[in-house]
C-alpha positions in Angstrom: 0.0 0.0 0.0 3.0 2.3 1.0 4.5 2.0 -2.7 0.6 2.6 -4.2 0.6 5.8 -2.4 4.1 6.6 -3.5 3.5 6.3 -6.8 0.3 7.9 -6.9 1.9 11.0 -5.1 5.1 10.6 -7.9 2.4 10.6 -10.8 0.5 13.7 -9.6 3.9 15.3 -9.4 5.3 14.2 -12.5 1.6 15.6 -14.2 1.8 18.7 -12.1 5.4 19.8 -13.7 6.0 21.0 -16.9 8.9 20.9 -19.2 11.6 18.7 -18.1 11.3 17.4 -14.2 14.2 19.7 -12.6 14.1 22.1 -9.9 16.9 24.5 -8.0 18.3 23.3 -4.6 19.0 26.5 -2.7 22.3 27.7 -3.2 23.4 26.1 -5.8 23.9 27.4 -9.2 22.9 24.8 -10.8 19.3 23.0 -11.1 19.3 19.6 -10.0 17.5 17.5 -12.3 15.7 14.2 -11.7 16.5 12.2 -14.3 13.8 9.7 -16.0 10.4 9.4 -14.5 10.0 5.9 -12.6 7.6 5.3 -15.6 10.4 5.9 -18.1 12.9 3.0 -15.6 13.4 -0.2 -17.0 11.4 0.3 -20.1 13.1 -0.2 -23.9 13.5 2.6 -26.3 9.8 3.4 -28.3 9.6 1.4 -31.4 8.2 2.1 -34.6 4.2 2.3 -35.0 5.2 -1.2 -37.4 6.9 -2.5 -34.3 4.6 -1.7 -31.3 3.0 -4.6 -29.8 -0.7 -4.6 -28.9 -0.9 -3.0 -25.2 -2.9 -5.1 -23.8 -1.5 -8.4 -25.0 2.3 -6.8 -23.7 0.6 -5.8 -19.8 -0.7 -9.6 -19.9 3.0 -10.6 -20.2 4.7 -8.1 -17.6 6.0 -10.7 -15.1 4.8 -9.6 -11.8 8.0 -9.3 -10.2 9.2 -6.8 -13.0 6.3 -4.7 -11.7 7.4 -4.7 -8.4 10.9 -4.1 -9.3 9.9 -0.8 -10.5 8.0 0.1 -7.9 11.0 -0.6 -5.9 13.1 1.8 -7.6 10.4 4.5 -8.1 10.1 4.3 -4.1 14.3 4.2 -3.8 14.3 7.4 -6.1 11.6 9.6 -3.7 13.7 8.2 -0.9 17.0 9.9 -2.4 15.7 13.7 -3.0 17.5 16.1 -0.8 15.1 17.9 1.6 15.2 21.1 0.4 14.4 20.2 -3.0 11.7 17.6 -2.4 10.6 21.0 -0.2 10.6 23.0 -2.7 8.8 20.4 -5.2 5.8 19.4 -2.4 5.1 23.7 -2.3 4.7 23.7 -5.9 1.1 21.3 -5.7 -2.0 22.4 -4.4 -2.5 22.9 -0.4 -5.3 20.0 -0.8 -3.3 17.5 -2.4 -0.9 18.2 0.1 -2.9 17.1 2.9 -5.2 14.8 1.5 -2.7 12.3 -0.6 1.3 13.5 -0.4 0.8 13.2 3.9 -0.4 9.4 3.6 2.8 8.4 1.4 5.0 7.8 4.0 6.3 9.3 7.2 8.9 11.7 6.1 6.1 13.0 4.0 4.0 13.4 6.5 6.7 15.2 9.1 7.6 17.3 5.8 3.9 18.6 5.5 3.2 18.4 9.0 6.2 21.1 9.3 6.2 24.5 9.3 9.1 25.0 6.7 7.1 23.7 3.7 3.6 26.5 4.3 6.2 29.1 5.6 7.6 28.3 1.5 4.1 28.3 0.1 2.8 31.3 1.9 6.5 33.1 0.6 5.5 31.6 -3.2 2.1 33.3 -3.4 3.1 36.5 -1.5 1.0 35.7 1.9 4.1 37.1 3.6 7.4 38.6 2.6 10.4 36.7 1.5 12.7 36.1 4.5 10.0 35.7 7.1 11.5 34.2 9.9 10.0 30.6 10.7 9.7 31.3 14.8 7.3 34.4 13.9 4.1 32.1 13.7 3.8 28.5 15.3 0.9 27.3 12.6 1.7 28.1 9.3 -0.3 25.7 7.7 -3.3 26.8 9.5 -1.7 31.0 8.5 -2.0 29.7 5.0 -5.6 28.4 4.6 -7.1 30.8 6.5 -5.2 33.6 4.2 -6.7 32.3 1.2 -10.0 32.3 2.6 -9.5 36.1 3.8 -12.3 38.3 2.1 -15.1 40.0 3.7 -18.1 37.1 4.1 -20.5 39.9 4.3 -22.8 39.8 0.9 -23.7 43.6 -1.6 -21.8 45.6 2.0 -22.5 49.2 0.2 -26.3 48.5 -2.0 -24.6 47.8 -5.2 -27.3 44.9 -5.1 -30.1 47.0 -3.5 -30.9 44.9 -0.6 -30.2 41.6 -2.0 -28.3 39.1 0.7 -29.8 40.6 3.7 -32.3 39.2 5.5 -34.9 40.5 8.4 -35.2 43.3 6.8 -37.4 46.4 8.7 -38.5 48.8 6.9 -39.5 51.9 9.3 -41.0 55.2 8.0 -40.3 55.6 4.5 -38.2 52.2 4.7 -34.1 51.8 3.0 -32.9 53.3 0.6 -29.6 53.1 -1.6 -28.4 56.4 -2.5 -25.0 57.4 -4.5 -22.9 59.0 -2.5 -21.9 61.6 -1.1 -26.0 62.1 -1.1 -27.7 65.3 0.3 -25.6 67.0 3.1 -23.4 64.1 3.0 -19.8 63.5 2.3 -17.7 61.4 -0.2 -16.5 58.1 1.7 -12.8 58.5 1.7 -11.8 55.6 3.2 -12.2 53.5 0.0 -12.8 54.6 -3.2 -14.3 51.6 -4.7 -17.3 52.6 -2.2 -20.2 54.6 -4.2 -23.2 54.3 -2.6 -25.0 53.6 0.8 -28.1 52.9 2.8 -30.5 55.6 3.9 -32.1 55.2 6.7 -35.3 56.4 7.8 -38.2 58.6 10.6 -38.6 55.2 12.2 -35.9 52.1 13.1 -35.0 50.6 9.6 -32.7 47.8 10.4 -31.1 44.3 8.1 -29.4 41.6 8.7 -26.8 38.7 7.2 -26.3 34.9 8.8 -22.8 33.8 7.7 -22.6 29.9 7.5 -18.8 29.5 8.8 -18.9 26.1 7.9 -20.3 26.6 4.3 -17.3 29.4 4.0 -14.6 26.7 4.0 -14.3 27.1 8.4 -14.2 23.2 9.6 -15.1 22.6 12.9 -11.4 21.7 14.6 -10.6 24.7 13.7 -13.3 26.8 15.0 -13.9 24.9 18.0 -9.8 24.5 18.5 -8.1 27.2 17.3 -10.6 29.8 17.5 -9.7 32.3 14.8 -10.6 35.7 15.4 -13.7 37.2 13.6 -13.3 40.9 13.1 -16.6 42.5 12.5 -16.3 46.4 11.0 -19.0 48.6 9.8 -19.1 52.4 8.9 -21.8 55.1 9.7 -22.7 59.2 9.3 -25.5 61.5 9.6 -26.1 64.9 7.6 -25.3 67.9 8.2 -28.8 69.0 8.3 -30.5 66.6 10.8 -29.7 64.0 13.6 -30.4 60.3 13.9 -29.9 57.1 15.9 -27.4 54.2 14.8 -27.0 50.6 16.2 -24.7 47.3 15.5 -25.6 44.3 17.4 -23.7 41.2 16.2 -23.9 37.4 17.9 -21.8 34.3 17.3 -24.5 31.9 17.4 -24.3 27.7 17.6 -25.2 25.2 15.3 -28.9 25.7 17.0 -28.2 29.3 17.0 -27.7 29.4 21.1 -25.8 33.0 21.4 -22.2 32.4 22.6 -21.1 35.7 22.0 -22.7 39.2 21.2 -21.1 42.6 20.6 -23.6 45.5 20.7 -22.7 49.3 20.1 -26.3 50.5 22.2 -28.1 53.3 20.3 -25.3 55.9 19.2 -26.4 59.7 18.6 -25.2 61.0 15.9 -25.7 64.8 16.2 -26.6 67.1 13.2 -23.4 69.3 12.0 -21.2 66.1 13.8 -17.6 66.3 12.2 -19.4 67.6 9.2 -21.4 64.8 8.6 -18.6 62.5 8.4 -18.1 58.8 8.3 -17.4 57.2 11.3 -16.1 53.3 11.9 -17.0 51.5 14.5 -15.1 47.9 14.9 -15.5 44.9 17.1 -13.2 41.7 17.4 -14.1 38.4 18.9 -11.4 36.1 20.1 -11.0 33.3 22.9 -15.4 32.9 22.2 -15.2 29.2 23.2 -16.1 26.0 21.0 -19.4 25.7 19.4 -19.5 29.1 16.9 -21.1 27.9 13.7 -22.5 31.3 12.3 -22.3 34.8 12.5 -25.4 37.2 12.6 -24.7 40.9 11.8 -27.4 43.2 12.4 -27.1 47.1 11.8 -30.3 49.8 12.0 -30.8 53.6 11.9 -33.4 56.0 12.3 -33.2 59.9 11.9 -33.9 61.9 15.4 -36.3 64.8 14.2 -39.2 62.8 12.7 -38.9 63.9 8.8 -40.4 62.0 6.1 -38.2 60.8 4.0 -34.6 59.3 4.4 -33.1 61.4 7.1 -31.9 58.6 9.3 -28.2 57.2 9.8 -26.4 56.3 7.1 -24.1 52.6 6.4 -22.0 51.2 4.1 -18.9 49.1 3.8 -19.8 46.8 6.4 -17.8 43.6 7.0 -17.1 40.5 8.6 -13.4 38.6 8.3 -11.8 35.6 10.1 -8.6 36.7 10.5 -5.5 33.9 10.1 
């Protein structure tokens, strides 16, 4: 089974590579090149279309000891890379293959992608951190590496490019949401980002939405929620105008599989003046760490209302709104 695995693992190597099989060992000038392909052992030079026997008829005939020969010497041949280049080959195939078939080969495999040498590689390759990172900075970088590549905001349409489509439990007070281009009547531009160009409008009475983020269905598994505990940074951004007053509120809750609250953050009813810092957008942030086993989703709620009672869309203003599990 051992050899199996072996020469699976060599075959999805040998298809991952192109051109000729060689790679650089660090520090040396020159590239140190593999050779033949344990396909390519022990087998006769190609003959002529004339002189080809039938396949099937020549694998009927190959001995089953010449079979295990091979394998034999394929195995021999992993055995022999130097570290640093069988390093330096194992970073160039995908993190899942990694895990799921190159750790089962054997168990210098398995120590090699167990180690934090091989991610710390990876994460350098596709610019997660900077060359020359120092290997003592971070005990896990495996676990650095995937969450990296899942880093995005898990939040769905944050600034109404989408209208209201992706949030749920949606109230709408008064004269209800509405998505406006910014920066909107006494409003100002949103700085902070430029790609940002429009945001919800609240109303005379509470207007509030929500999102539930599946962790699980975002690529989160349970060990490491439950084990690890990454932290979930929640961010969202808010103003008034210039010409009236209003009421803003963030409540967000780690919730469990059955949607038990293990965790809230709520900002309590924020009065945003009129005339306050010009009518300027304000952040307001929240992280959660050290929350316990047993998170499965994310519930982000946000709301305003304006403080004078005007029909129309006078309320607090939001955009940009996030949620990210950081690595």
């Amino acid at each position: 089974m051992r050899l199996g695995r072996r020469l699976r693992a060599f075959s999805f190597i040998s298809s991952s590579s192109s051109g000729p099989w060689a790679a650089w060992i660090p520090g040396s000038a020159i590239p140190w090149t593999l050779g033949p392909t344990p396909e390519s052992v022990g087998q006769p030079e190609e003959a002529s279309p004339e002189e080809q026997p039938d396949e099937a008829s020549a694998e009927e005939e190959r001995p089953e000891d010449q079979e295990e020969e091979e394998e034999a010497v394929a195995a021999a041949y992993l055995d022999e890379l130097p570290e640093p280049l069988l390093l330096r080959v194992l970073a160039a195939l995908p993190a899942a293959e990694l895990v799921q078939a190159c750790r089962l080969v054997c168990l210098r495999w398995k120590e090699l992608v167990d180690g934090a040498p091989l991610w710390l590689l990876k994460c350098q390759q596709e610019g997660l951190v900077p060359e020359g990172g120092a290997e003592e900075e971070r005990d896990h970088w495996q676990q650095f590496y995937f969450l990296s590549k899942r880093r995005r905001n898990l939040l769905r349409n944050p600034c109404g490019e989408e209208d209201l489509e992706g949030w749920c439990d949606v109230e709408h007070g008064g004269d209800g949401w509405r998505v406006e281009e910014l920066p909107g009547d006494s409003g100002v531009e949103f700085t902070h980002d430029e790609s940002v160009k429009k945001y919800f409008a609240s109303s005379f009475e509470w207007c509030r939405k929500a999102q539930i983020i599946d962790l699980q269905a975002e690529g989160y598994w349970e060990e490491l929620l439950d084990t690890t505990q990454p932290a979930i940074v929640v961010k969202d951004w808010y103003s008034g105008r210039s010409d009236a007053g209003c009421l803003y509120e963030l409540t967000v809750k780690l919730l469990s599989e059955h949607e038990d609250v293990l965790a809230e953050f709520s900002s309590g009813q924020v009065a945003v003046p009129q005339d306050s810092d010009g009518g300027g957008w304000m952040e307001i942030s929240h992280t959660f760490t050290d929350y316990g086993p047993g998170v499965r989703f994310v519930r982000f709620e946000h709301g305003g209302q304006d403080s004078v009672y005007w029909k129309g869309w006078f309320g607090a203003r939001v955009t940009n709104s996030s949620v990210w599990v950081e690595p």
